[in-house]
N, C-alpha and C positions, 0 to 999 in steps of 0.2 A: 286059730291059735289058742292054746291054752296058757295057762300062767296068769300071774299078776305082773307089773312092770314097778318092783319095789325096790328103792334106791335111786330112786327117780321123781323127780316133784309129777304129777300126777296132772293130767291136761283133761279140760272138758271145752270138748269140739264140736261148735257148735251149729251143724248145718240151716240153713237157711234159702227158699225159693220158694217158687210158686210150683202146683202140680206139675207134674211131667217132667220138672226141670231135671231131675237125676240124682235127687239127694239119696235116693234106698240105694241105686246102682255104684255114686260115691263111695258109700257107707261100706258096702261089701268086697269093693276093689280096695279100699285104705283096710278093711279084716283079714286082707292078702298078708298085710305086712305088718300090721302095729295090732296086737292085743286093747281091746276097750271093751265096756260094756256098751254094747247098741242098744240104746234106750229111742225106741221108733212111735211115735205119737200115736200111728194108723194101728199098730198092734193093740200099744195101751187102749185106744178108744175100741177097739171089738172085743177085747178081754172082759173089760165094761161095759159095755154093751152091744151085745152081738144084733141087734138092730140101730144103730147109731142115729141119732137125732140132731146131734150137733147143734142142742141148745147152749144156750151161755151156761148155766147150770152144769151139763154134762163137758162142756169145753174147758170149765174151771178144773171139776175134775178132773178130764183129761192130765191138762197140766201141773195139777198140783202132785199126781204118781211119777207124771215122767221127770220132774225135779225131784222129786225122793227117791225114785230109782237113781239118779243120776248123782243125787249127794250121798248116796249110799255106796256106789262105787269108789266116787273120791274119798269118801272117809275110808275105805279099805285099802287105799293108795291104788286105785287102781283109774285109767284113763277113760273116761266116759263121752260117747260121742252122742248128742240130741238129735233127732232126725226128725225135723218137723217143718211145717211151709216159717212159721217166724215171720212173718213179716212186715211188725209193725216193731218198733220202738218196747213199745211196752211189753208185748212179748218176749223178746230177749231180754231185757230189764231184769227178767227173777234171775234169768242164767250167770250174765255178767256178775250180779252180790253174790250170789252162787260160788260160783269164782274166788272172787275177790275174799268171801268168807272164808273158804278152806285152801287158801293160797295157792290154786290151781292156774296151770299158766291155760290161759283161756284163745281159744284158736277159732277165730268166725271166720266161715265158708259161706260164699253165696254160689247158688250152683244156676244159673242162666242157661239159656237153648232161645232160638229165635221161636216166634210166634207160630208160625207155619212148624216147627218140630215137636214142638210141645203137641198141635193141634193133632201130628200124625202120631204121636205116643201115644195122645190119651184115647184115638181111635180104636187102639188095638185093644184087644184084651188084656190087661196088667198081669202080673206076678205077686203075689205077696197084699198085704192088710190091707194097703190103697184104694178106696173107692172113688178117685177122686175121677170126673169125667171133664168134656166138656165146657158144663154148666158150670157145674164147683169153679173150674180154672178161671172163667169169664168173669164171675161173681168178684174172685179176686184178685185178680189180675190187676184192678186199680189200686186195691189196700198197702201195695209194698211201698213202705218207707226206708231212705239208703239209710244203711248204718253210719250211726254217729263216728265210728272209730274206725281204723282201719280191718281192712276184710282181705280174705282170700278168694277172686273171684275165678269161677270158672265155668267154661263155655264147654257146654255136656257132649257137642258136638264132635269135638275132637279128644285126642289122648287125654286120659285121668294123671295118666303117669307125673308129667310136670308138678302138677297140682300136691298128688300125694307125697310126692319128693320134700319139695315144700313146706307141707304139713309135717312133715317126719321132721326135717330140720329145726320148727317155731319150736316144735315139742323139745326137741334136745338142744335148744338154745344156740343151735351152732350160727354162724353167720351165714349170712344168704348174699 
């Protein structure tokens, strides 16, 4: 979709899982319907560095772009969605003041899949920036912390649709 979404308060969506869960495959079924800027962590980090190290150094980095890309589209009134694993507190911490700073209505997605699905996605060969395998996924798989607030959860295994539905409605404030 092209365009901006102006006359409209401005939303940054903020995905959150572990590997494999389906946050890129989310990202590109919700680009079906609603105009955002996809600011994808796995992108930003081989932009930066096409060998990735995934030190703390290069991870601050990481995320210090994908927040400037992401308050860059809200500042242009446009909906910006984060594609990233997120999964500690403090991680989404910058997004939420983020938020809250440029009065964006702020939409947290957790995107789940059982253990055994994640394990057969990350088998295959991916699509797209991700190099997440494995190993990455096991590492951390114990780091995710539930969000403090409420979430939109969803289980990657079945239809997107509900979900997107959903998301389209927080955004335009309708009732659910």
């Amino acid at each position: 979709m092209t365009g901006g979404n102006f006359g409209s308060t401005p939303a940054l969506i903020l995905l959150s899982g572990l590997p494999g869960a389906g946050k890129t495959t989310f990202a590109h079924a919700l680009a079906e319907v609603l105009d955002f800027e996809h600011v994808e962590s796995d992108a930003v980090r081989r932009g930066l560095a096409p060998r990735p190290a995934y030190t703390p150094a290069e991870n601050g980095l990481v995320f210090e772009t994908v927040e400037a890309r992401a308050r860059a589209a809200l500042e242009a009134g446009r909906h910006a969605l984060v594609d990233a694993t997120n999964l500690s507190n403090r991680d989404r911490r910058r997004f939420v003041r983020l938020a809250r700073r440029l009065d964006a209505t702020l939409v947290p997605v957790r995107l789940t899949a059982p253990e055994a699905t994640i394990r057969d996605r990350l088998a295959n060969p991916r699509e797209g920036f991700s190099q997440a395998n494995l190993a990455i996924y096991e590492a951390m798989r114990d780091r995710v912390q539930q969000l403090a607030a409420p979430v939109v959860v969803v289980d990657t295994r079945f239809s997107l649709q509900p979900a997107i539905d959903l998301v389209l409605r927080l955004i335009n404030d309708e009732e659910t």
